[in-house]
N, C-alpha and C positions, 0 to 999 in steps of 0.2 A: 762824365766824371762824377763822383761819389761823394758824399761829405757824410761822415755819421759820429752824434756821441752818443755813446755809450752810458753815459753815467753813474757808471758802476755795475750796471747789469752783464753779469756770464750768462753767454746765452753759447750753449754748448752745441759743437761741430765748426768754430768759427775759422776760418782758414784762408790760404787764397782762393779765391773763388774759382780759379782754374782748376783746383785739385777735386773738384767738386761734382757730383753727375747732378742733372738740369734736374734732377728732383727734389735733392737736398737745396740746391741754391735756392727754387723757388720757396720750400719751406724755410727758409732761413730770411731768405727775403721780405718774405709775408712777416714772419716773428720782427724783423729789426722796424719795417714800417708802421707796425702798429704798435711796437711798445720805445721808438726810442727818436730821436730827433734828429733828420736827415735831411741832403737837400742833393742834388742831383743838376749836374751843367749839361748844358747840350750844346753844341754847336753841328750845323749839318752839311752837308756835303758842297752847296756851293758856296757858303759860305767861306769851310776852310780850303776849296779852293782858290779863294780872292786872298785871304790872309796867311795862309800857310800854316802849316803845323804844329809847329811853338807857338806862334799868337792862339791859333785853335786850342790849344792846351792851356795858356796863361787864364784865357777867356771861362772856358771850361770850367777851371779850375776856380777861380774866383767868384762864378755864378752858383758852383755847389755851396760854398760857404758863405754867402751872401743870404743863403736861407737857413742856414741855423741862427737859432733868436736865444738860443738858453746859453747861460753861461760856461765860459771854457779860458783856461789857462795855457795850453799848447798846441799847435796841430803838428801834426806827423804827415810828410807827404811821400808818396812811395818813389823813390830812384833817386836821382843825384841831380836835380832842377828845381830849385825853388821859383815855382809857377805865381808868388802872391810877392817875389820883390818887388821894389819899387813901391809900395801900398803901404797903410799904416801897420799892418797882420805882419811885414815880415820879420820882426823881431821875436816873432812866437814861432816863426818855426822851424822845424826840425828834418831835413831829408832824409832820408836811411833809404837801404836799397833791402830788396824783401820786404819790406816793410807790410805788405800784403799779408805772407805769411808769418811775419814775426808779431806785429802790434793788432791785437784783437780791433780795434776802431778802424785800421785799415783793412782788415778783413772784411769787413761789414760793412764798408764803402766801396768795398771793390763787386763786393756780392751783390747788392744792390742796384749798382752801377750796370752790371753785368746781365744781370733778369730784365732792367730796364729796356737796356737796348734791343737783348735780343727777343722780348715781347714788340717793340717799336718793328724789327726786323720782320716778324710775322705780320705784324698790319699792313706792313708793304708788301710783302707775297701777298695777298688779298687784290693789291692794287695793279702787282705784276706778275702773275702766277708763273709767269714764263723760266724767270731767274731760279723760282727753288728758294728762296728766302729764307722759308720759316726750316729748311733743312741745315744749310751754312751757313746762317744769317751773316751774308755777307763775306764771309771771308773765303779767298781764293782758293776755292776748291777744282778741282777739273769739270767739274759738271757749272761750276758756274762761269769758268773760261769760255766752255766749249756754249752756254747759253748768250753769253757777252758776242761770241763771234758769231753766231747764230741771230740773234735779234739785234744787239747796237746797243747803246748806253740807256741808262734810263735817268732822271735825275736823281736817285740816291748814289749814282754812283760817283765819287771823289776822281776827274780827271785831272790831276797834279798827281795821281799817285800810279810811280811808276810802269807796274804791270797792266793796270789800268790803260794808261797811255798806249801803250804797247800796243794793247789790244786793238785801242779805238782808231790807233794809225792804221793798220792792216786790215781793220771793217772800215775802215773814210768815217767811223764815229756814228753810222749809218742812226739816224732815228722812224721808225717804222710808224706806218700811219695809225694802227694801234695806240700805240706811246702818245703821239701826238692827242688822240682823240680822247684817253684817258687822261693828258694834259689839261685838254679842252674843259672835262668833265668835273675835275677836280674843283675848276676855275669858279663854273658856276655852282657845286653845290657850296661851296664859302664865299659867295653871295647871296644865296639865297638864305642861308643862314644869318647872316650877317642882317638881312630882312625881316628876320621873324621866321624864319620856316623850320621847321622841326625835318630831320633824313628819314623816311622809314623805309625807302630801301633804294639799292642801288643796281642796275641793268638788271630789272626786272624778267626773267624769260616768262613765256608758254612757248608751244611747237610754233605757232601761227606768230608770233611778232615779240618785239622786246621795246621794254620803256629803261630810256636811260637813266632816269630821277623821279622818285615817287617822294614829295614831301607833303606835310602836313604844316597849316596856318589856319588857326582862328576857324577851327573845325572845318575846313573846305581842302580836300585832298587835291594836288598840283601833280599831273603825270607830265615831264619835261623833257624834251628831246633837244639834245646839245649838237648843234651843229658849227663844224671849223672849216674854217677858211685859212690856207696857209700864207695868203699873201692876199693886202688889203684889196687888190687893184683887180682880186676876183670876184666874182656875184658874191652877193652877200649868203650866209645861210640859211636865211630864211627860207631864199628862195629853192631849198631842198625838201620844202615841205609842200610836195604835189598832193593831188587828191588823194591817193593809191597810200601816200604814207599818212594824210590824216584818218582813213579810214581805219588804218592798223593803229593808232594810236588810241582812237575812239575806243578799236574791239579790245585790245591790252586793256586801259582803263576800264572797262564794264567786267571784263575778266579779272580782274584783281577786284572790284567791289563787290562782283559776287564770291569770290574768295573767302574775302574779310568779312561778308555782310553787311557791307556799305550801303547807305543811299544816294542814290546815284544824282542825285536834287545837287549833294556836294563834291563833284568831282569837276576838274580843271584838267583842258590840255593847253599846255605850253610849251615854249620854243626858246634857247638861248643861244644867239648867236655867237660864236666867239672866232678873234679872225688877228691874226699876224704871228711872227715869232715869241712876244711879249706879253700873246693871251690877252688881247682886250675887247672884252664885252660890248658887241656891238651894235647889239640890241636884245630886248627882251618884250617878251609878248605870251599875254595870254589869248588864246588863241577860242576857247568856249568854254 
């Protein structure tokens, strides 16, 4: 959700953002973030599965405006729910229905709001190519039904929300080892961040082998291969790193510094293990 003032500035095409092609929004978009004061809510998918969709919305809605710091005398919220009662804000505000299309500041919150997500929409096509993301970010199109009954949910998908449901009753909700394993992968690169390590890239291919996490720390390059376990009470995954796969991990890493023009003096193989439904790290090793 959206929050934006204005301050006086006409900034011309302002509309609901619906009425909008993805070309004008993103130049409008781009115009309201660098010349005007905005703050943008997120809440994500299991989240407002555990709280519901009014709380999703109240939350939303409160966190957008939570980041405007410039002064203001009323807000306008679009439909017929004041998202900010209960709070010291709701005496300032005002619901109207259009209000998207009628009050220039909710146009420009809604635009906003709108590029946001469906740019967030594309980073998860990167993550899930499978869904088509960055095509219907999201929204229930038939190629995205027909990919949901095809592969299974993934977690950006809202299951409280009915069609959704639907789906994942008549798939068993299926999660493919894929899913899982990009689960896996996610897990340890924000740890390894969280440590100091810089991404420079992600399932690295050549023909001959792939590296799952190429990061960089304190000038020494880390090529890390993530391995999951779906239940703790199996070998751990370490023990998936035979001779046959450190050898491909060696030739990837020497194949990416001659790439880059590395010295090979600073290159690292490593291994993270990650092992239950909960995603926890269950070991880490540098390995040479």
């Amino acid at each position: 959700m959206g929050a934006v003032v204005l301050d006086g500035r006409e900034l011309e095409g302002l509309t609901d953002s619906k009425k909008l092609s993805a070309k004008k929004r993103e130049a409008l978009a781009k115009e309201i973030c660098e010349n005007c004061e905005y703050g943008l809510g997120w809440v994500f998918a299991d989240e407002l599965d555990k709280i519901g969709l009014s709380e999703a919305l109240r939350k939303a809605c409160r966190m957008a405006v939570k980041q405007i710091h410039c002064p203001f005398h009323e807000i306008i919220i679009d439909g017929t729910v004041n998202f900010l009662s209960e709070t010291h804000l709701a005496p300032y505000v005002q619901v109207l229905k259009k209000a998207d299309l009628l009050v220039p500041e909710v146009s420009a919150a809604s635009i906003v709001a709108k590029v946001a997500r469906d740019n967030y929409m594309k980073k998860q096509a990167e993550k899930y190519p499978w869904y088509g993301f960055e095509k219907h970010v999201g929204y229930g199109t038939a190629k995205h039904r027909q990919a949901i009954e095809k592969y299974g949910l993934c977690p950006e998908h809202r299951r409280s929300f009915r069609p959704i449901a639907e789906i994942a009753e008549k798939s068993s909700d299926k999660v493919t080892s894929k899913m899982k394993g990009d689960k896996a992968e996610d897990v340890a690169v924000d740890a390894l961040v969280r440590q100091g390590h810089v991404v420079v890239a992600r399932n690295w291919q050549t023909r001959y082998c792939e590296i799952d996490i190429i990061t960089q720390k304190n000038g020494v390059f880390y090529f890390t291969e993530v391995k999951y376990r779906g239940r703790t009470t199996q070998s751990d995954g370490l023990d998936a790193i035979t001779a046959k796969k450190l050898e491909k991990m060696r030739l990837g890493a020497e194949l990416f510094a001659k790439e880059q023009g590395l010295d090979e003096h600073d290159l690292r193989l490593a291994v993270v293990a990650v092992s239950g439904s909960d995603y926890r790290i269950t070991d880490y090793l540098v390995l040479e």
